[in-house]
C-alpha positions, 0 to 999 in steps of 0.5 A: 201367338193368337189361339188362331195363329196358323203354325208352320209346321212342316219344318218341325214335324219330321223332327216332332214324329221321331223325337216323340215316343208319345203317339200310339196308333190304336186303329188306322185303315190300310191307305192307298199306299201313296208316299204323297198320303204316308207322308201327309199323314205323319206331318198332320200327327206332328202337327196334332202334338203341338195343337194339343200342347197349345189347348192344354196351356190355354186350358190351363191358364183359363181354369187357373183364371177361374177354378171351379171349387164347387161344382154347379146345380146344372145338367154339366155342373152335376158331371163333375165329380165332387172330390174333384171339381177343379180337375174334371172342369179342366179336363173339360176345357183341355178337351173343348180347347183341343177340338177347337185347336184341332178344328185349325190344322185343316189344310191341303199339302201334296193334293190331299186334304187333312183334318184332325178331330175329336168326337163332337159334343153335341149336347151337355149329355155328351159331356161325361163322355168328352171328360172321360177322353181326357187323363190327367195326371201329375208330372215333372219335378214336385209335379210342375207339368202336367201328363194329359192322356188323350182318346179318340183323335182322329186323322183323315186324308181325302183326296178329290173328295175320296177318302184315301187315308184314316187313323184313330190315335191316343196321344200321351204328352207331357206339357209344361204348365204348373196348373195342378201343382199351383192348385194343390198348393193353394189348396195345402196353404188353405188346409194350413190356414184351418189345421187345427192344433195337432197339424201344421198350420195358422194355429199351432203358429199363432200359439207360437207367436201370442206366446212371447207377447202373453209372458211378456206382457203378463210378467210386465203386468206382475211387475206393477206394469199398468197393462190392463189386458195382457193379450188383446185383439190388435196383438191377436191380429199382428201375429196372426197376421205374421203367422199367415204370411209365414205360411205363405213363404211356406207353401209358395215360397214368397210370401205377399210383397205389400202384405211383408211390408205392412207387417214389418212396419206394424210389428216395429210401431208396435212391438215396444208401445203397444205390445209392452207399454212404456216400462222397463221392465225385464219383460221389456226385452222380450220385445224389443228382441223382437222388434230387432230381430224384424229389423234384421231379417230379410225383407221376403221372409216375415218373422213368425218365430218370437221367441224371447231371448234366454235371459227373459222369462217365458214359458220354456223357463223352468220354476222350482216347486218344493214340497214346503207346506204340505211337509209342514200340515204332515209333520204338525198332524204327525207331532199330534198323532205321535203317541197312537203311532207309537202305540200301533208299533207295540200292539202286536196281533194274536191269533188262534189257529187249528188242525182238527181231525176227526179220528171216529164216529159212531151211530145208534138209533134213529129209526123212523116207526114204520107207522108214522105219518110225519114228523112233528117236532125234534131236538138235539142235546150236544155235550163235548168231552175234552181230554188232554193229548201229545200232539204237534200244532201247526206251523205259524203262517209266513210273518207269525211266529208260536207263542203258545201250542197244546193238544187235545182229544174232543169227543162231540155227543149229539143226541137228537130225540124226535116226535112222529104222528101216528094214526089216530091222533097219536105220538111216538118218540125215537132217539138217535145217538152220534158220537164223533172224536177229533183229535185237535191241534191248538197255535196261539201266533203272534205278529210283530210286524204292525204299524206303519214301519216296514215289515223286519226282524226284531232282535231279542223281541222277547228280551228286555233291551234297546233304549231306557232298557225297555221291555221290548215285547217281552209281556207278549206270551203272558198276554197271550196266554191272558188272550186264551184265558179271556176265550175259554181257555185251551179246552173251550177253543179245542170245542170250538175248533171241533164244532167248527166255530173256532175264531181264527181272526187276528186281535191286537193286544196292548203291550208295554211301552218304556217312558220317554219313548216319545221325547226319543222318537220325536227328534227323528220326525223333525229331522226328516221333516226338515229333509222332505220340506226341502224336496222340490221338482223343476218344470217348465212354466209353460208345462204348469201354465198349460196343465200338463204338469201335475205338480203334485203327482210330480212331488209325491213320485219324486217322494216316493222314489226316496221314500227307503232313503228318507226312511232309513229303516235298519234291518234287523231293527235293534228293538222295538223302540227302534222300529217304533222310532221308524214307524213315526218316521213313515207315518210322516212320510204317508200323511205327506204323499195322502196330502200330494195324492189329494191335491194331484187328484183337485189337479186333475179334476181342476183340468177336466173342468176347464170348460167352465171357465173357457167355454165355447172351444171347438175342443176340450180347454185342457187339450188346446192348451196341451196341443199349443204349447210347446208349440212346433211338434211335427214339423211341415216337411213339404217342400216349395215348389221348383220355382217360387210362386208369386202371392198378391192377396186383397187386402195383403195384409188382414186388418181388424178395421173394415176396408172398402174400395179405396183401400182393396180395389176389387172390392164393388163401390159401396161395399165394405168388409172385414177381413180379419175378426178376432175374439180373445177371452180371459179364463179368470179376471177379477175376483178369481177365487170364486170360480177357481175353487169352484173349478178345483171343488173346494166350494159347493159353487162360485158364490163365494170367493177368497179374503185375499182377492177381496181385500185387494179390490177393497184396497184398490177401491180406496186408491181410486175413491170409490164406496165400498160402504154404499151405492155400487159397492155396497157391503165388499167392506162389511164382507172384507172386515167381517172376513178378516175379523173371524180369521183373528178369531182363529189365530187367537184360538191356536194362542189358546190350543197351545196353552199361551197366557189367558184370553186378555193376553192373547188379544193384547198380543193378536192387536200389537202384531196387528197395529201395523197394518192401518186399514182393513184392506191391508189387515185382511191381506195381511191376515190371508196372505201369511204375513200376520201369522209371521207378525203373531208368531213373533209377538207370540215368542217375545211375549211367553219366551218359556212357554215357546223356548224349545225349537219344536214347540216354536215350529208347531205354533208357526205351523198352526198359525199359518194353517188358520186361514187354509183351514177357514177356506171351509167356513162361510164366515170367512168367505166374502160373497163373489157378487159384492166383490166383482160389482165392486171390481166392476164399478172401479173399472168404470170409474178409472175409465172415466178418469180425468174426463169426468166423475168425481173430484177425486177420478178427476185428478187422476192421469190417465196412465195413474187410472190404469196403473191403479186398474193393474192392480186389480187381482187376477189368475188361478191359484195352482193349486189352491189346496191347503197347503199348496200354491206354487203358482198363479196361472190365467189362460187366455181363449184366442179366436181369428178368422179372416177371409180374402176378397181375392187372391192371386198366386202367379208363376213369375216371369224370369224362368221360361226354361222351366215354368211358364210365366203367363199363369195367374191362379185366383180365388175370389167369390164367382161363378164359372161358366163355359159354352159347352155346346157352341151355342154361344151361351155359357153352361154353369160348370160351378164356383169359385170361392173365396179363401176364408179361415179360421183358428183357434188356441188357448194361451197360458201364462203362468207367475209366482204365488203372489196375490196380484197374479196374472189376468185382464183388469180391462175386458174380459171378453173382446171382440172385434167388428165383425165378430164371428162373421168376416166378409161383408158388413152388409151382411149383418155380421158386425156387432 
């Protein structure tokens, strides 16, 4: 049926008038009274109600043709509302359509003339009116029809040229065209395509899907796999690509047939050979449970879900961190410090208390001569008179107990003689006498409760007792009373209370130790060292990866939950000892949790300075990293619409390749576009100390950076026959040999701070366990990772087995060992400078990527699948933390951008439910203007714009592996751009790079 078909109406319009409760009569003039005219009359209302359900579906499907999604810089473009364009130029059309429906009904029927109209528009003045004659408003299941709400319709009966009847009404109806309910929903899937992080959408999604692709790839990489960018751009655009067509399923309820097909096909190409690389590695099956689980799925639902099988490890696999070496630097400081935490356990506190109260005063003197002029000068002679007296001293304080207690009687005598000047030049003097008594109340206390055990009763404190029958603090009151003595005494300390100038504060005071105390005590300390060392937590590798979990604050609230049990202090304590023996006990405990406090401190501050990093992230590194994974968090409860929509996208499916006409046929001739642009940037690539210690605040800045780092770019220079003794990398061997020469210095010092042999002997002994390491690289590695201090303490043991016979000495020297090269991180020596090693790292990069094509002999020879496996073994990651004494973790991150944009797209109701939807509506988004003849003149007004879907997301992905040198990072480009990077659209427009 044509817009300008005449309907037959009279069948229908008796059945119309009564089944339809929608028309209301707002005004109508009293008519002839004819039934000819009441009759006419009814028929033309009917006949209004399908004209108007006509206009509104033309409407509909022309503003769905063209949407107006801005509004124009015109005299009708301005009367749009800015919130809502795309409904005000509806109304408009719905309004426009209807008068020219309506102009159509005139018709003669029983000799009377009928017509049905609205106000006319005259000109684009008239328009805001016009659209405010127009309701709209959202009907029907998930709002698939439209209510439109209609002022001013005018009814007319003539007759003769005689008007014989008139009506003025306001039609309400509901009409079945989808045409909001398509629109807010490409506006939904528009909002999820730029949600960030903490919504619904394309990012949160991408995080979802880089996730398996980065631990797989990562831990493929750690395994020795030759992947030189674990997260590239074309693995960034296969699972953005996933993501987007799973967000169209998830908003229109199909997703873009060709766009399915495309990416099915890209994920099974590539999901074992270009995400992993040709290995077989456990890593492997990640994929290859990916590449299945694409084969079985349906082929109108995209697979956006790639979650590894549970036997692979990924983010969501728990690690295992023990509190190891920070239990190992606490005891080793805790042996040295043994004997003064002995002693702070028998250095009882003393201290003087008073009750002073004044019993009397008296007065003499004083008075000013009647004739002085002023005063000149004056003094005050004080003399104390102490006198012994019965008395109660006062009640030690809470935790002290009496050592000693007297009385006295304190008589102060202040005399103070005084000048005045009296006329002519002449003096006089007056003397004043005040005498005040005080009756005063001596305590000596004593505190047992010192050092670091926890407060309890001593049993028999005062008696000799307890292991090798020691004195326990039975010398106590003699040094009290030596205490008193070495004041004054009683009398003197009675006179300073009296005057106020008593000294009441707490003094310690050495007693007695029994011999052998520390032989007994110490055996207590390496049993609950052994207990602490084994102390561990489980999280998850995601949590660690993405710093938010502190590992550190986690062992230092799990030791502190068990502090009391792994102190096991008795109460009452049996003696002093015993509460000495304790006391080295939670001194252990408290140097252990101050060593976790400290490195949960550099977390935290490593955490907030991600940015150094990541930079340009549109929020904090840390956040995005929090937000992305576990990926998921509240889920998207809107549901499809009633009858699912069709999606037809140009291009279907987003390529990081331009296209043109041939491939995206509305493109214009000669024009070519990028409709997917993606950057990815690697936190840390090679070397990574030099930033990461930075980033922690071991070192003042990022001139320096690890011997472990730079031994493993040494070594690697050798495999692929590049100078490190000139031309580009000139001076990282100087700075490697260098480094590990100090750092023997310094496992040769702890042979000589544990008294082992003479300086010839230690070198001996320092170069045999050395000799099986041949070349510097290794040696420095060697020397950096651990692993000559294992070899040192061996040949240490073997060679002085008296000096090193008892288990605790041979703990101590392990531990000191191992301790060298966490304690050299503070010394320049031994740090190698970040510039010569990343020239290095950079000049091999370069030459294996010329392998085999030309360069040297030596490059020639190489294969290219050898050049790149040599290029994995560059290091890469952050150390977690990279404190002495605690790494658990190397972690990298990686800062992934995409942002793409459709030359058009399409979303129709399919054909197949005329019951429910119309099949005839086609809603597209391309770059355009709209236009609308307004005024009937013929000429298109500018009601606005339609505009194209562009997006663009973002998230930071984080992998995290054991503590190994090789860690986790790009070896390839750090910083990777696709054509077109930032811009996608037009080439022409000077966006590509």
């Amino acid at each position: 049926m044509t817009d300008r078909a005449r309907i037959p109406f009279a069948l229908i319009g008796v059945l119309l008038l009564v089944s339809s409760g929608t028309v209301a009569v707002s005004e109508q003039e009293p008519l002839a009274g004819e039934p000819a005219v009441d009759e006419a009359m009814d028929g033309l209302a009917a006949e209004t109600q399908t004209a108007i359900r006509s206009a509104v579906r033309a409407a509909a499907r022309a503003a769905a043709r063209e949407p107006v999604l801005v509004r124009g810089n015109s005299t009708v473009g301005s009367q749009l509302a800015t919130d809502r364009p795309f409904v005000d130029a509806l109304r408009l059309r719905i309004y426009l359509r209807t008068q020219d429906y309506l102009a159509r009904l005139d018709d003669r029927r029983r000799g009377l003339d009928v017509s049905a109209s609205l106000p006319p528009i005259d000109g684009e003045g008239d328009v805001p009116r016009a659209i405010d004659r127009v309701t709209l408003s959202r009907a029907g299941p998930a709002g698939s029809r439209l209510r439109v709400d209609l002022e001013g319709l005018r009814l007319r009966a003539r007759s003769d040229g005689r008007r014989v009847g008139r009506a003025i009404r306001s039609p309400s109806l509901v009409v079945r065209t989808p045409v909001l309910a398509v629109h807010d929903r490409v506006q939904r899937f528009e909002s999820r395509l730029n949600a960030d992080l903490t919504r619904p959408g394309l990012s949160r999604r991408l995080s979802a899907g880089l996730y398996p692709v980065a631990w797989a790839r990562g831990y493929a990489q750690f395994a020795g796999q030759p992947i030189e960018n674990v997260v590239a751009n074309r693995h960034v655009a296969i699972v953005a690509n996933g993501a987007v067509l799973a967000l169209q399923r998830r908003t229109f309820g199909s997703a873009d047939a060709r766009g399915r097909r495309v990416y099915r096909r890209t994920v099974r190409d590539a999901a074992v050979n270009a995400l992993v690389g040709a290995s077989n590695s456990s890593a492997l099956r990640s994929l290859k449970h990916l590449r299945g689980a694409v084969d079985r799925d349906s082929a109108d639902e995209p697979v956006d879900r790639l979650a590894p099988p549970a036997d692979v490890i990924g983010p969501g696999t728990p690690m295992t961190v023990g509190i190891d070496r920070a239990a190992d630097l606490a005891y080793r400081q805790s042996i040295a410090a043994l004997n003064d935490t002995l002693d702070r356990t028998y250095s009882p506190e003393i201290r003087v208390r008073a009750d002073v109260t004044r019993i009397d005063r008296r007065a003499s003197g004083g008075h000013r001569p009647a004739s002085a002029r002023s005063r000149v000068d004056s003094f005050t002679v004080t003399r104390t008179n102490v006198e012994n007296r019965s008395g109660t001293p006062p009640a030690p304080a809470p935790g002290w107990h009496r050592l000693l207690g007297d009385s006295r009687t304190v008589t102060v005598t202040e005399r103070t003689v005084t000048t005045w000047a009296l006329p002519g030049n002449a003096s006089t003097t007056t003397s004043e006498t005040e005498r005040r008594t005080y009756a005063v109340d001596l305590l000596v206390a004593g505190n047992h409760d010192v050092g670091p055990a926890p407060a309890g009763r001593i049993e028999r404190v005062h008696e000799p007792g307890g292991p090798f029958d020691g004195p326990n603090l039975v010398d106590v009151e003699a040094l009290a009373r030596e205490h008193v003595r070495s004041r004054g005494g009683i009398d003197a300390l009675s006179s300073r209370a009296a005057r106020g100038a008593l000294d009441t504060g707490a003094h310690r005071v050495q007693a007695t130790r029994p011999d052998g105390l520390a032989r007994w005590a110490r055996p207590a300390v390496t049993r609950l060292h052994r207990r602490v060392r084994n102390l561990s937590v489980s999280i998850d590798r995601g949590r660690v990866a993405t710093f938010q979990a502190n590992v550190p604050a986690l062992l230092a609230d799990r030791l502190r939950d068990r502090r009391e049990a792994l102190l096991d202090a008795p109460d009452p304590y049996g003696s002093v000892a015993v509460r000495a023996r304790a006391g080295v006990r939670a001194d252990y405990l408290d140097r252990v949790l101050d060593r976790l406090d400290a490195a949960a401190a550099q977390h935290r501050r490593g955490r907030g300075n991600l940015s150094a990093v990541l930079p340009g992230t549109t929020a904090a590194p840390a956040e995005l990293l929090a937000n992305g994974w576990p990926a998921g968090g509240p889920s998207d409860r809107a549901g499809a619409p009633p009858v699912r929509l069709s999606v037809d996208g140009a291009p279907s499916y987003l390529t990081l390749e331009p296209v043109d006409r041939e491939a995206v046929s509305v493109l214009p001739r000669n024009r070519t576009e990028h409709p997917l642009v993606a950057r990815n940037l690697n936190a840390v690539s090679v070397p990574t100390d030099g930033a990461v210690e930075a980033l922690f605040g071991l070192l003042d800045g990022p001139e320096k950076t690890s011997l472990r780092s730079a031994a493993r770019v040494l070594a690697v220079a050798g495999e692929a026959g590049v100078a490190t003794r000139s031309g580009p990398g000139n001076g990282l061997h100087r700075d490697v040999t260098s480094g590990a020469w100090w750092l023997e210095q310094s496992v040769k010092r702890v042979l000589a701070r544990h008294g082992l042999g003479p300086g010839t002997a230690r070198n001996r002994t320092v170069e045999r366990a050395l000799d099986r390491w041949e070349t510097p690289a290794a040696r420095a590695a060697a020397l950096a990772n651990g692993s000559a201090a294992a070899a040192v303490h061996a040949e240490a043991i073997d060679r002085w087995p008296d000096a090193l016979e008892s288990q605790l000495d041979r703990e101590l020297l392990a531990i000191d060992l191992e301790s060298a090269a966490l304690r050299a991180r503070s010394v320049d020596a031994f740090q190698p400078r970040e510039a010569v090693v990343q020239r290095a790292a950079t000049s091999i990069r370069r030459a294996l990527g010329t392998a085999g094509r030309e360069g040297s002999d030596r490059l020639q020879s190489l294969a290219a699948d050898r050049a790149a496996e040599i290029a994995a073994r560059l290091p890469g990651g952050v150390p977690v933390l990279p404190a002495p004494g605690f790494w658990y973790a190397m972690v990298n991150a990686w800062h992934v951008q995409v942002r793409g944009s459709y030359v058009r797209f399409v979303v129709s109701v399919p054909r197949g439910a005329p019951d429910r939807l119309p099949a005839d509506l086609r809603y597209v988004r391309e770059n355009r203007r709209v236009r609308l003849d307004v005024d009937g003149d013929g000429t298109g007004e500018l009601l606005g714009r339609n505009r194209r879907i562009t997006f663009g997301a973002e998230t930071v992905v984080g992998v995290a592996v054991p503590p190994k040198p090789r860690g986790v990072g790009d070896v390839g480009e750090r910083d990777e751009r696709s054509p077109g990077w930032p811009t996608p659209g037009p080439v022409d427009r000077g966006n590509a790079k």
